[in-house]
C-alpha positions as protocol buffer text, in pm:
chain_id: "A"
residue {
  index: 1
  type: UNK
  ca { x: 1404 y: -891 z: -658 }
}
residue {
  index: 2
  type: UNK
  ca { x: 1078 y: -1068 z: -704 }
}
residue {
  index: 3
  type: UNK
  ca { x: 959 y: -1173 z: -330 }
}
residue {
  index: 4
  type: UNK
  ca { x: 690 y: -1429 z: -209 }
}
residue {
  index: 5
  type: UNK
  ca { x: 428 y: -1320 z: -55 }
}
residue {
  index: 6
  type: UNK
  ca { x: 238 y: -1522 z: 227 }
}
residue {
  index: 7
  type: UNK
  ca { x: -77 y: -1370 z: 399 }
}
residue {
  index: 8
  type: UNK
  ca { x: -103 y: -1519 z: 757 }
}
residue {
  index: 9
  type: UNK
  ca { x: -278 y: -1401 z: 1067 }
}
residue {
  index: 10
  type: UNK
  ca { x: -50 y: -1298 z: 1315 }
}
residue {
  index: 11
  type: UNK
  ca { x: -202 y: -1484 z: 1622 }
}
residue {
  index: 12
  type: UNK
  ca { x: -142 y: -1829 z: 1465 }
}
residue {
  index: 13
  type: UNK
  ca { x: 195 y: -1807 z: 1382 }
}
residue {
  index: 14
  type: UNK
  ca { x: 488 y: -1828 z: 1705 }
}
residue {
  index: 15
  type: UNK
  ca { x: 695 y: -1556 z: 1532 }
}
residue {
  index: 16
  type: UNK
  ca { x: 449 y: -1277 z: 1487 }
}
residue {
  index: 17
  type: UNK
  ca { x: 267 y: -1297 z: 1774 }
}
residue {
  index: 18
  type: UNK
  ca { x: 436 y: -1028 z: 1987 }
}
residue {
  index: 19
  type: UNK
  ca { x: 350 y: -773 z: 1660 }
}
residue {
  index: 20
  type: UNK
  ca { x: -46 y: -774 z: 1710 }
}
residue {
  index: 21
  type: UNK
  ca { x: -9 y: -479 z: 1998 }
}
residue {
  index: 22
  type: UNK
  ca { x: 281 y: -294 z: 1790 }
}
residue {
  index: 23
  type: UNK
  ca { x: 26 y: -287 z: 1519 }
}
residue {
  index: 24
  type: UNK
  ca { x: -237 y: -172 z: 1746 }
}
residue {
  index: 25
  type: UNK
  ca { x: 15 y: 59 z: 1905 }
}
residue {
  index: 26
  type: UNK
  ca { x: 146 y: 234 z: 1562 }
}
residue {
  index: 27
  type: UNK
  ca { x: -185 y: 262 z: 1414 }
}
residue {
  index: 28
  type: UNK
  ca { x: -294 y: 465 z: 1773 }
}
residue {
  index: 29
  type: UNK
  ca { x: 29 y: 701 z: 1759 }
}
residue {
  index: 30
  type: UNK
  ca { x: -75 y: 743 z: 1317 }
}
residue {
  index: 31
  type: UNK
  ca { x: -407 y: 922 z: 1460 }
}
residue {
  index: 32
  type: UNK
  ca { x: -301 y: 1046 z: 1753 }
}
residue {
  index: 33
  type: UNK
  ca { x: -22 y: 1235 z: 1476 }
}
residue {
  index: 34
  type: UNK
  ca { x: -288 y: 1301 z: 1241 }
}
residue {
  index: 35
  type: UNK
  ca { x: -488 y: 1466 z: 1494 }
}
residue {
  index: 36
  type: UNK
  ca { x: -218 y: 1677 z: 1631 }
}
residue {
  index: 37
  type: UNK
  ca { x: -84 y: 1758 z: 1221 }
}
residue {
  index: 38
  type: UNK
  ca { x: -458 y: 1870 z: 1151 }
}
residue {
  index: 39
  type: UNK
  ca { x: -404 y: 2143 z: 1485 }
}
residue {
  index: 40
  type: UNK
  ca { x: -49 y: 2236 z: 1384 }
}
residue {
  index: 41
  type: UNK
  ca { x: -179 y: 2355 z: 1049 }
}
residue {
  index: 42
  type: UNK
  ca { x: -506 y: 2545 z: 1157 }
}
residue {
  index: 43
  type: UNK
  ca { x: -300 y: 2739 z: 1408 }
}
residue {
  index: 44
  type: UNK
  ca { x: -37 y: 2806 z: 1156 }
}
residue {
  index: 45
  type: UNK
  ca { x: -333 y: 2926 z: 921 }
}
residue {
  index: 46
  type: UNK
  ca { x: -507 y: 3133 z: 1130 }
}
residue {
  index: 47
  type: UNK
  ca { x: -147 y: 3327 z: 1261 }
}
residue {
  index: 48
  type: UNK
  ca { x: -70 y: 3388 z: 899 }
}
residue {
  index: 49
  type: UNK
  ca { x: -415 y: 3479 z: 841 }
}
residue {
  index: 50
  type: UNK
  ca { x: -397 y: 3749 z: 1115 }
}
residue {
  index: 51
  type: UNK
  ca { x: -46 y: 3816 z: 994 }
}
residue {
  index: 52
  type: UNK
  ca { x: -195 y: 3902 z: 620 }
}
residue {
  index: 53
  type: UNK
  ca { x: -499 y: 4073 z: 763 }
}
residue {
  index: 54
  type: UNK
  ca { x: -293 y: 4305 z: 1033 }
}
residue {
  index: 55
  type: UNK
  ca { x: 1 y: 4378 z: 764 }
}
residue {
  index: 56
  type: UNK
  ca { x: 242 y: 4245 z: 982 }
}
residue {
  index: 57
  type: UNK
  ca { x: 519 y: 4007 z: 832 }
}
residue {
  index: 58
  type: UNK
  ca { x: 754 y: 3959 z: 1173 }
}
residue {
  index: 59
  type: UNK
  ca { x: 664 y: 4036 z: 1567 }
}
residue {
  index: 60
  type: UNK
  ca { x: 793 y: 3843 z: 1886 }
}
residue {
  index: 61
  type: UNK
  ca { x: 539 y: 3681 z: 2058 }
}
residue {
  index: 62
  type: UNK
  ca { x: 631 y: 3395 z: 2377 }
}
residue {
  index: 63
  type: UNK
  ca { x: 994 y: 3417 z: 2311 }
}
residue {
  index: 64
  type: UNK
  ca { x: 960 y: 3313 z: 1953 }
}
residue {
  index: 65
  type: UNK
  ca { x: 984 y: 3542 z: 1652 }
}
residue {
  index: 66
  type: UNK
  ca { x: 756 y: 3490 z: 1400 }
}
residue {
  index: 67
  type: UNK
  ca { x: 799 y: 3551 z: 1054 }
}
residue {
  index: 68
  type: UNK
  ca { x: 588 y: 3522 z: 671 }
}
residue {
  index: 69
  type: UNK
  ca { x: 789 y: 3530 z: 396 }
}
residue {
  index: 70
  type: UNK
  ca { x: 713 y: 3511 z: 29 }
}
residue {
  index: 71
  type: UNK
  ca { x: 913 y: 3283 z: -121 }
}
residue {
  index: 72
  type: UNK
  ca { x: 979 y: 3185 z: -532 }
}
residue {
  index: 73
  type: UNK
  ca { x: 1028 y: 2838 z: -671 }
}
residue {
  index: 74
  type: UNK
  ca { x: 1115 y: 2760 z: -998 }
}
residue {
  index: 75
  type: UNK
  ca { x: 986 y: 2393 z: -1052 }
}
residue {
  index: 76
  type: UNK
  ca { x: 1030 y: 2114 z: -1377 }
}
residue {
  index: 77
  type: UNK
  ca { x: 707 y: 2094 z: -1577 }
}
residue {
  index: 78
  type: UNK
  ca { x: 768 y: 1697 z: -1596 }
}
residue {
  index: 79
  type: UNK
  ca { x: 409 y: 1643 z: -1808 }
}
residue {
  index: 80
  type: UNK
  ca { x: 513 y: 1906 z: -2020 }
}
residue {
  index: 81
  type: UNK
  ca { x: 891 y: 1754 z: -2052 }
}
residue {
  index: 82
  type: UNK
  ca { x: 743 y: 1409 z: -2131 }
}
residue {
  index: 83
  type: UNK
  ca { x: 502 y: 1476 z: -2387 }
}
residue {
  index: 84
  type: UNK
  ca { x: 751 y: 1746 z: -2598 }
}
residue {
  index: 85
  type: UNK
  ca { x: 1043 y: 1528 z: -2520 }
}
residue {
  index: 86
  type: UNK
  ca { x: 1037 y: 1169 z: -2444 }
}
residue {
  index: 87
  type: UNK
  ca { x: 1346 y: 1069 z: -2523 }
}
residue {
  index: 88
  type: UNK
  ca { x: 1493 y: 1299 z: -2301 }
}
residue {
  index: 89
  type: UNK
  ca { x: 1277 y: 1227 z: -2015 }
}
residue {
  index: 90
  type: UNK
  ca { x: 1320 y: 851 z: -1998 }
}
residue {
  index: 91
  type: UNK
  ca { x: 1693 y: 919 z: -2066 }
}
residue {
  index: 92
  type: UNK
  ca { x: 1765 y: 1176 z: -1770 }
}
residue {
  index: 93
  type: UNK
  ca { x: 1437 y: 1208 z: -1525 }
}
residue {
  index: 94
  type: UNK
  ca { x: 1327 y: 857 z: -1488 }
}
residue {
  index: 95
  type: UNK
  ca { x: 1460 y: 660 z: -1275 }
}
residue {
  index: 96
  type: UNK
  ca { x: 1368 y: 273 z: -1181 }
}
residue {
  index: 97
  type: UNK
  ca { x: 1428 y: 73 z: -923 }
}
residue {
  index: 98
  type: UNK
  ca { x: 1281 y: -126 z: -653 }
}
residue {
  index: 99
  type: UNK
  ca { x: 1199 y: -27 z: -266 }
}
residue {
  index: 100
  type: UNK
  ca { x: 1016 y: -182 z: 0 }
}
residue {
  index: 101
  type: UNK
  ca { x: 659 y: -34 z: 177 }
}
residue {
  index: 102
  type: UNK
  ca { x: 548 y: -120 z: 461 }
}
residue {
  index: 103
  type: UNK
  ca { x: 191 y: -20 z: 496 }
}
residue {
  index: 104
  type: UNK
  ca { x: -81 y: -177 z: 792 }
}
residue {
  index: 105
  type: UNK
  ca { x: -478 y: -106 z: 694 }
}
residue {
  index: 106
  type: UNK
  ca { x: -798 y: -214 z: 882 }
}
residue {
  index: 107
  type: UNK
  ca { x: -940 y: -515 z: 752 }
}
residue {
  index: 108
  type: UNK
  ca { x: -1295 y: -427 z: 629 }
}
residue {
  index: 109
  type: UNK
  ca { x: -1541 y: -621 z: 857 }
}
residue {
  index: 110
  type: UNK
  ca { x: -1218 y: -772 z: 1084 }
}
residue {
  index: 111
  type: UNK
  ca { x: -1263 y: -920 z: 1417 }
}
residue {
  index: 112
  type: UNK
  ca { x: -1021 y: -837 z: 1710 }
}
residue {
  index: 113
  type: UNK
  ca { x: -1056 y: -1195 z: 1823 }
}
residue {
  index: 114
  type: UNK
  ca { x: -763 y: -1404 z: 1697 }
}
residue {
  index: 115
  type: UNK
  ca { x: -869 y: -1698 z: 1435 }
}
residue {
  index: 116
  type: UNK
  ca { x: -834 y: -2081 z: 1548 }
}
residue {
  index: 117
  type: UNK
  ca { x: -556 y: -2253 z: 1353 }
}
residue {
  index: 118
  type: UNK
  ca { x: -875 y: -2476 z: 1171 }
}
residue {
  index: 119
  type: UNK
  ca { x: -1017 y: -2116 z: 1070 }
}
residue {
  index: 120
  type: UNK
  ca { x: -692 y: -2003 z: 900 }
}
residue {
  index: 121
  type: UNK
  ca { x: -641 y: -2350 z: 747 }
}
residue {
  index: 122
  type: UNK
  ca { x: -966 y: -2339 z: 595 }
}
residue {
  index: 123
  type: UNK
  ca { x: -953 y: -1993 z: 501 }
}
residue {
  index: 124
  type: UNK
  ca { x: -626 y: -2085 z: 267 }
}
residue {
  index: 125
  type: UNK
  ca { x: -770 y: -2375 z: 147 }
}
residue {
  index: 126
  type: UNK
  ca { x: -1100 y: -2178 z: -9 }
}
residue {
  index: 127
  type: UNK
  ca { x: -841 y: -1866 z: -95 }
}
residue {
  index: 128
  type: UNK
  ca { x: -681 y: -2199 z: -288 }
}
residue {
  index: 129
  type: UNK
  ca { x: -975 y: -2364 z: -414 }
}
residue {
  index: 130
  type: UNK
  ca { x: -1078 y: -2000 z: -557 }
}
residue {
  index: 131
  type: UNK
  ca { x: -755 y: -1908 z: -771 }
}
């Protein structure tokens, strides 16, 4: 499904105006949760690392047990599987369809201020005049 897309800033349109603090909002909570994944995995590291370093593989500690297993994976060698088989790997491993992401990015250079409806028109018209 081939879709249309239309670039617009937010501000100046009646429809997307209540999504400028979501946006602000969601990109706040995708630091604060970066912030908070980056201290989940140091403390995990460091426990295992004292874990490894004491030989100790299980203990109770706060009312949680804590435990390091080993664990084996056996996984597909897909680059190997496409270049000794390609036939097979288009045929049974590749699969093709269409999905929808929704992504939001800082604007290099972007103001917070919202554009006047004469900026955005003029803005489309170079984007138009430009290719």
């Amino acid at each position: 499904m081939a879709t249309k897309k239309v670039y617009a800033v937010a501000e100046n349109i009646e429809g997307l105006r209540g999504t400028v603090g979501k946006v602000r909002r969601l990109q706040a909570l995708k630091k604060e949760k970066e912030a908070l994944e980056n201290e989940i995995k140091n403390l995990e590291n460091e426990i295992k690392a004292t874990m490894v370093e004491n030989d100790v593989y299980a203990f109770t500690a706060a009312g949680f047990n804590v435990t390091l297993n080993e664990q084996a994976n056996n996984r597909l060698d897909t680059t190997a599987l496409q270049a000794q088989y390609p036939d097979i790997y288009n045929e049974f491993y590749v699969n093709k369809g269409t999905f929808w992401k929704f992504n939001v990015r800082a604007v290099s250079g972007a103001s917070t201020k919202a554009a006047t409806t004469k900026e955005v028109v003029e803005a489309v018209k170079a984007q138009v005049a430009n290719g």
